[in-house]
C-alpha positions in Angstrom: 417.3 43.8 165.9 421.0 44.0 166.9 422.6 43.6 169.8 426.0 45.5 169.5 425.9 48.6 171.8 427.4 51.5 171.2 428.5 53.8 173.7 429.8 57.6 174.6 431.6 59.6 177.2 429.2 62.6 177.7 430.8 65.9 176.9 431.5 68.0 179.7 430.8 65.3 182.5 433.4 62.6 181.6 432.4 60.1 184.1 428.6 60.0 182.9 427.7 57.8 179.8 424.8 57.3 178.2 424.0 54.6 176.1 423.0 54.9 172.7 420.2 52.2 173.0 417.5 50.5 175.1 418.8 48.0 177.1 415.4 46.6 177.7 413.0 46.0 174.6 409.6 46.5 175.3 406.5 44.5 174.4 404.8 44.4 171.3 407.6 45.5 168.6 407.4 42.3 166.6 403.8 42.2 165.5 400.9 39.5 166.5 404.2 36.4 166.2 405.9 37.5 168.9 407.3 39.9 171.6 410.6 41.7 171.2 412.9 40.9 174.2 415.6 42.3 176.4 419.2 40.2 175.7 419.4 39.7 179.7 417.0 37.6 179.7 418.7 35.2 177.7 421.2 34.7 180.4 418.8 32.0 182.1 419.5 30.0 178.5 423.5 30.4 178.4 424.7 31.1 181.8 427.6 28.4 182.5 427.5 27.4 186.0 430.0 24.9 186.2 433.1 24.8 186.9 434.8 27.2 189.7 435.4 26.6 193.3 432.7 26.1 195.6 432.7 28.9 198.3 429.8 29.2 200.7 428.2 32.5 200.2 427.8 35.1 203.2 426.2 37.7 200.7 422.9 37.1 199.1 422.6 40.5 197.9 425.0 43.2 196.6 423.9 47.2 196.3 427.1 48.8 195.2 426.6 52.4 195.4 428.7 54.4 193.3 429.6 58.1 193.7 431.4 59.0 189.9 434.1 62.0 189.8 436.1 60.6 192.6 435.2 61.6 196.3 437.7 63.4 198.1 439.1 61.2 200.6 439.6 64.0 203.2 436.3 65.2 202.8 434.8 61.5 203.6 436.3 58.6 205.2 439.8 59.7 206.1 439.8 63.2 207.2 443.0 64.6 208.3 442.8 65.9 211.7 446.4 66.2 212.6 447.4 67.5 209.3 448.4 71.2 208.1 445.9 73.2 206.8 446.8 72.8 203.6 446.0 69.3 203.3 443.5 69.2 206.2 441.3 71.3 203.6 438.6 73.3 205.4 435.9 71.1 206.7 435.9 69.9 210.1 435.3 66.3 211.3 432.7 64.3 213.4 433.7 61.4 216.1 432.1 58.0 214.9 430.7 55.3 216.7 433.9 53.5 216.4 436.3 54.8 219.4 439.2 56.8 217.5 437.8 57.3 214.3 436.3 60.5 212.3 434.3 61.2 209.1 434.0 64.4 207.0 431.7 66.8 209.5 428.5 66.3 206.9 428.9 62.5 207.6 426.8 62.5 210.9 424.2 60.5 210.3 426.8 57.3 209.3 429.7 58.2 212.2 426.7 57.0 214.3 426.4 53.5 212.7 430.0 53.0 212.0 430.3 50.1 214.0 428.2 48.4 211.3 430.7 49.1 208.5 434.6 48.3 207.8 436.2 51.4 205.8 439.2 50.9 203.8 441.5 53.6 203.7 444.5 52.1 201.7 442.5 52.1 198.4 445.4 52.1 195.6 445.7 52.0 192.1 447.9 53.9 189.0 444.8 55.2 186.9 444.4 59.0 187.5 442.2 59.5 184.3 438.3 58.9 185.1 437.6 56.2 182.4 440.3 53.9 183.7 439.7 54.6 187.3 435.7 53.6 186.6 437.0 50.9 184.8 439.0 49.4 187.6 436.8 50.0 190.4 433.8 47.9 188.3 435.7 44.8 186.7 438.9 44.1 189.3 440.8 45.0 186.3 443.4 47.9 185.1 441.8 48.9 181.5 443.5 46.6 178.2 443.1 47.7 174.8 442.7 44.0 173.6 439.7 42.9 176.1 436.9 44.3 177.7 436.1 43.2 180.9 433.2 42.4 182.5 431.2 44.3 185.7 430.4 42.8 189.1 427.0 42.5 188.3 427.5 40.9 184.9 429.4 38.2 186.3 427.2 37.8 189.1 424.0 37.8 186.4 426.4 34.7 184.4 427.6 32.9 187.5 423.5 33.0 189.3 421.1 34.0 186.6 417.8 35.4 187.9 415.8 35.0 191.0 412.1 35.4 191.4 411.1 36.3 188.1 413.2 38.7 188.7 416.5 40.8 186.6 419.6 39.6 188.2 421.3 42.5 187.4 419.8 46.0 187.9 421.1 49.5 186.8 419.5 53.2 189.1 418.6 55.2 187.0 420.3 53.7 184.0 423.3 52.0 183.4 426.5 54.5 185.0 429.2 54.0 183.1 430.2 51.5 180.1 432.1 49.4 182.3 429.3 48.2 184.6 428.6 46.5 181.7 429.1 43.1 180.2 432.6 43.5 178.7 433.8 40.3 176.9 430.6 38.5 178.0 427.0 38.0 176.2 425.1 41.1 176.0 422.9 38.7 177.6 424.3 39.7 181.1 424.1 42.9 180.9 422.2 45.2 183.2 418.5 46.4 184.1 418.3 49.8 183.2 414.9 51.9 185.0 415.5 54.6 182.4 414.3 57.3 184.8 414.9 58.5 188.5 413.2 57.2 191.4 413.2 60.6 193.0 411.3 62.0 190.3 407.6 62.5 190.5 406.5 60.3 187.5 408.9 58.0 188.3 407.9 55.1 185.9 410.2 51.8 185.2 410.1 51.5 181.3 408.8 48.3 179.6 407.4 46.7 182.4 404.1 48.0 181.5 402.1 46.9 178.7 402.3 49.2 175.5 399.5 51.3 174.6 397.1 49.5 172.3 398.3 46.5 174.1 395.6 45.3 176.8 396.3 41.6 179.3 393.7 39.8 176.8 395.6 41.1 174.1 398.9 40.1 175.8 397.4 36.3 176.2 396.7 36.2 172.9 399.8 36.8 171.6 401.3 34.5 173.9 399.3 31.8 173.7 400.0 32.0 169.5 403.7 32.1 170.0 403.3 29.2 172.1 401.8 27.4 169.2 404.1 28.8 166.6 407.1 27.8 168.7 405.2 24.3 169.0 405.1 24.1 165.3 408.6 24.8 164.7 410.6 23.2 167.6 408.1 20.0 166.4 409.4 20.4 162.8 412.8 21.5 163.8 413.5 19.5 167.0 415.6 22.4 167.5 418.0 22.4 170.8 418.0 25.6 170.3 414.5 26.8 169.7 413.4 24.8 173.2 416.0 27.3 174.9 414.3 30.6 173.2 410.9 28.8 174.9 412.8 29.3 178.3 413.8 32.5 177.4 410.5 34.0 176.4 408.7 32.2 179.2 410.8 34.4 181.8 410.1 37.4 179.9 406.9 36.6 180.5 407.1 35.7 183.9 408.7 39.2 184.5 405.6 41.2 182.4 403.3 39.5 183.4 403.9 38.9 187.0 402.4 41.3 189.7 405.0 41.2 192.1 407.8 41.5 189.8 406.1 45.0 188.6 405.5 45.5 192.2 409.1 45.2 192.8 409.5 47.9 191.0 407.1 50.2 192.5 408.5 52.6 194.9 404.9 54.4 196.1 404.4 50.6 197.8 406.9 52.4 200.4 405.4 54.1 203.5 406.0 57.9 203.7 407.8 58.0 206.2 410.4 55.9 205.5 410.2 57.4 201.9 410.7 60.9 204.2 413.7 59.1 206.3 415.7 58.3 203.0 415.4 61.6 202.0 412.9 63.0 199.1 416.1 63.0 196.7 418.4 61.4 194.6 420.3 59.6 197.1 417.6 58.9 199.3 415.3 57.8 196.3 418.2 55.4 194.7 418.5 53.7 197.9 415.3 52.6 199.2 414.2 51.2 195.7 417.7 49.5 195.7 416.8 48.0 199.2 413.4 47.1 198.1 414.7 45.4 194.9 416.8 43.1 196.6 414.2 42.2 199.1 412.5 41.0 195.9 415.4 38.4 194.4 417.2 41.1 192.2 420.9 39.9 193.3 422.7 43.2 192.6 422.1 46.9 192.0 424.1 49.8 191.2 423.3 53.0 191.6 425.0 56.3 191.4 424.5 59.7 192.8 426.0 63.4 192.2 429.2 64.2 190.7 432.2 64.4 192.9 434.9 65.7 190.8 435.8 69.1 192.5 438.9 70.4 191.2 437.1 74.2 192.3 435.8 75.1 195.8 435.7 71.1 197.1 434.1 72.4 200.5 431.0 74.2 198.8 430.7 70.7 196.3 430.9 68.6 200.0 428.2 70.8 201.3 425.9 70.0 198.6 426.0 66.4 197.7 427.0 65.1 201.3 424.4 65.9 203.6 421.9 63.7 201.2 424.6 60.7 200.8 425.1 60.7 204.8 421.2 60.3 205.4 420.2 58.2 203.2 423.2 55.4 203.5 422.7 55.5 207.4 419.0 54.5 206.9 419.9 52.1 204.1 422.2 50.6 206.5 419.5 50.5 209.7 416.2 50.0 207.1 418.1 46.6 206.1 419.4 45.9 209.8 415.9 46.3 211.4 414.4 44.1 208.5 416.8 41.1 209.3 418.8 41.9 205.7 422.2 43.6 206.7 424.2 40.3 206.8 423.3 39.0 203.9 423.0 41.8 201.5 426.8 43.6 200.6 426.9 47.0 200.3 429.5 49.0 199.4 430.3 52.9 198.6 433.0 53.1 195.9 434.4 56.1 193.8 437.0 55.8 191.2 440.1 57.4 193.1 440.7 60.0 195.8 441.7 63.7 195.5 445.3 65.0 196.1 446.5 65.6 199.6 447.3 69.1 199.2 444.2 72.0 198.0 445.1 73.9 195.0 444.8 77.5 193.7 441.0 77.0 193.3 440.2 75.5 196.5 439.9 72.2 195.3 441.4 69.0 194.9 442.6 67.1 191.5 442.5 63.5 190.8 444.5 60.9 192.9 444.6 57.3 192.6 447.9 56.5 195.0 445.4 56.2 197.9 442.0 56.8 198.6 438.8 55.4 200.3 436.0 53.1 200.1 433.0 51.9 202.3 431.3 48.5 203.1 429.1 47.1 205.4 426.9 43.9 205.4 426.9 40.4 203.6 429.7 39.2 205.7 432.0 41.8 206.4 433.2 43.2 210.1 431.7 45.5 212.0 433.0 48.9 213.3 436.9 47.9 211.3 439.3 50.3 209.7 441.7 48.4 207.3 444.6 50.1 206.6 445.4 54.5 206.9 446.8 56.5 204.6 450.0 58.0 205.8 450.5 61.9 207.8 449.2 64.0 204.7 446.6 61.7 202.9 449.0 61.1 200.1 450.0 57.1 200.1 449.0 54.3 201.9 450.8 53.8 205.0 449.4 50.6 206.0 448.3 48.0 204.8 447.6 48.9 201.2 445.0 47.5 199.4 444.5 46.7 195.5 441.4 46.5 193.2 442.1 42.4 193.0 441.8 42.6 196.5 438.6 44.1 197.0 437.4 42.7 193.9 438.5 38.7 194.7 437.2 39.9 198.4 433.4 41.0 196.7 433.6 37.9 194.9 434.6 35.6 198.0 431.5 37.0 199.9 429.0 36.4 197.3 430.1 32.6 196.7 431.8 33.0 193.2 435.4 31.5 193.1 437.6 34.7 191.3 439.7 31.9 190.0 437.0 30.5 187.9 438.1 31.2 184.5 435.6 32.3 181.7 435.4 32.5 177.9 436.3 35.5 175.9 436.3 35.8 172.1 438.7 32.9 170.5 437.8 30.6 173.3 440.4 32.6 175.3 440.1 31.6 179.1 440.1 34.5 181.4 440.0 34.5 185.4 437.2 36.6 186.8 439.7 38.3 188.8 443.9 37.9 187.9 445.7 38.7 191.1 445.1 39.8 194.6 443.9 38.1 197.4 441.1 37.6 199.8 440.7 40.7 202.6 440.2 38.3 205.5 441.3 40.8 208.3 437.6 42.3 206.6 435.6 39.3 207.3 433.1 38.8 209.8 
């Protein structure tokens, strides 16, 4: 079976892709020898963890939730009170908890635990077509036609490998984009996909189950007769190499057969309530499971919801998707304060530019990457901190502007990796995980 993926750009919805195969093999494809099994699992075999810097990690955890199209700034983190009309936009804004500072009026719910969060509004980069702009906000990297990159989480799934029998790298609902994936790296690293939607009422997480046909003696069975097969070989062999596949298919294994690793999974463990406080939808959804897999030892999980690309009518697209995002990041936020989680668990809310300072003919806003906004909160970072503004019309950064090596090396700092650490691309080419930019420590804790 072969591991090359191909992917596409959707039609019609340019920053959703779809991949064009299963991330995560299931059980049972390869006849009584064997089980068929998902590439990350062979990260446990490969991942190189020496070398690199030794930084003491303040981040355990990263949830890195993702809001494709491009959020409007304005209509967000950095509304612009004092500005004409024009820019302003037509929403109003709402005081936060931190004295001075206002979000989009449909972010109520997270002005009143601002002082938890930092928000950066000097966000800058020169990508203003969606591919590249995705690209750069997931790698640390502007897009190169000789070299894929690789994603936050597949570097964090090379540098750490799993935890807890559990994927160190997980992908609501599916993987986002085809740079959260494993650019230059083993397809090994690549990401967890659930392959359906949390908020969905038959929510089920693909291949963690056994296949029809396929009952737990059946399952022992085949596993105990691909331990002796693998016996027989590695005996005749002596095969460096074959004792690694033992390791690999023992954690697949682990993850199958393991009742709390499926239970990780299992979002109807979740009271009601707190189900109810999320908010029965996307957003709301996304987030608790992302909250409850990291409880579990997954180390990161991306996520996206709705599509914020509103060149039409931006204040009727705000209206829709916003009031869902403000309630369920506030309780993400409080759920992982009140469990004891917030400081070591990242989480940040990205988008892949802003939207230009000025509304056009249609009542929206077009693409803008000279400044924008993102948000993070946890795993280190300050509490209740603006770094940098955006100058008197939301159109540049007017101080202290900030780069995507910046808050890339600054994700990478918090989490422990050294971004200097250089890894292997094809032709034994050494590449740093991040080239340029420095740490944020004004953003630190």
């Amino acid at each position: 079976m072969s591991n090359k993926s191909q992917s596409t750009w959707c039609g019609g919805n340019d920053h959703n892709w779809r991949p064009s195969r299963r991330e995560f093999l299931f059980v049972g494809t390869m006849g009584a020898a064997g089980l068929s099994l998902p590439g990350l699992l062979k990260g446990e075999v490969s991942a190189n963890m020496s070398s690199g810097k030794k930084i003491a990690a303040k981040a355990k955890n990263l949830i890195h939730i993702y809001l494709p199209g491009g959020m409007a700034h304005q209509e967000s983190w950095d509304p612009q009170i004092h500005a004409p009309l024009e820019y302003r936009g037509p929403l109003g804004s709402v005081q936060t908890s931190i004295p001075g500072v206002h979000f989009s009026q449909y972010m109520k719910q997270t002005a009143k635990i601002a002082n938890k969060m930092t928000i950066i509004r000097s966000m800058t980069h020169g990508e203003a077509a969606h591919e590249r702009g995705t690209h750069n906000m997931f790698t640390g990297y502007r897009p190169s036609p000789a070299l894929d990159f690789p994603s936050f989480g597949s570097v964090i799934s090379h540098e750490f490998g799993p935890r807890k029998n559990l994927p160190p790298y997980v992908a609501i609902p599916n993987q986002p984009n085809k740079y959260a994936g494993v650019g230059y790296l083993s397809s090994a690293f690549g990401p967890f996909s659930l392959g359906s939607d949390p908020a969905s009422g038959n929510f089920a997480v693909r291949d963690l189950a056994l296949p029809k046909g396929i009952d737990e003696k059946r399952f022992a069975m085949r596993r105990s007769l691909r331990d002796t097969v693998d016996a027989h070989f590695s005996a005749l062999e002596k095969s460096d190499a074959l004792e690694g596949m033992d390791s690999f298919y023992q954690r697949a294994y682990s993850l199958i057969s393991s009742e709390k690793a499926r239970e990780a999974f299992d979002i109807n463990k979740e009271d009601n309530k707190l189900r109810d406080q999320y908010g029965r939808n996307q957003a709301g959804q996304r987030m608790l499971l992302a909250r409850r897999l990291v409880e579990a030892g997954v180390r990161m999980v991306t996520l996206t919801y709705g599509s914020w690309d509103h060149h039409d009518n931006v204040s009727r697209g705000i209206e829709s998707g916003q009031p869902s995002l403000d309630q369920a990041l506030a309780r993400l936020i409080t759920d992982l304060e009140e469990r004891g989680m917030l400081d070591e668990t990242l989480v940040m809310v990205t988008s892949e530019f802003g939207r230009t300072p000025m509304i056009n003919k249609t009542a929206g806003r077009d693409h803008w990457p000279k400044v924008f906004s993102i948000a993070m909160a946890g795993g280190g970072i300050k509490r209740g901190f603006v770094r940098g503004s955006s100058d008197a019309i939301g159109a540049e950064p007017d101080e202290a502007p900030t780069s995507v090596q910046d808050y890339a090396k600054t994700v990478y700092h918090l989490l422990g990796i050294d971004a200097h650490k250089e890894l292997m691309a094809p032709g034994a080419r050494p590449i740093e995980i991040v080239d340029g930019g420095q740490v944020l420590t004004d953003i630190l804790a």
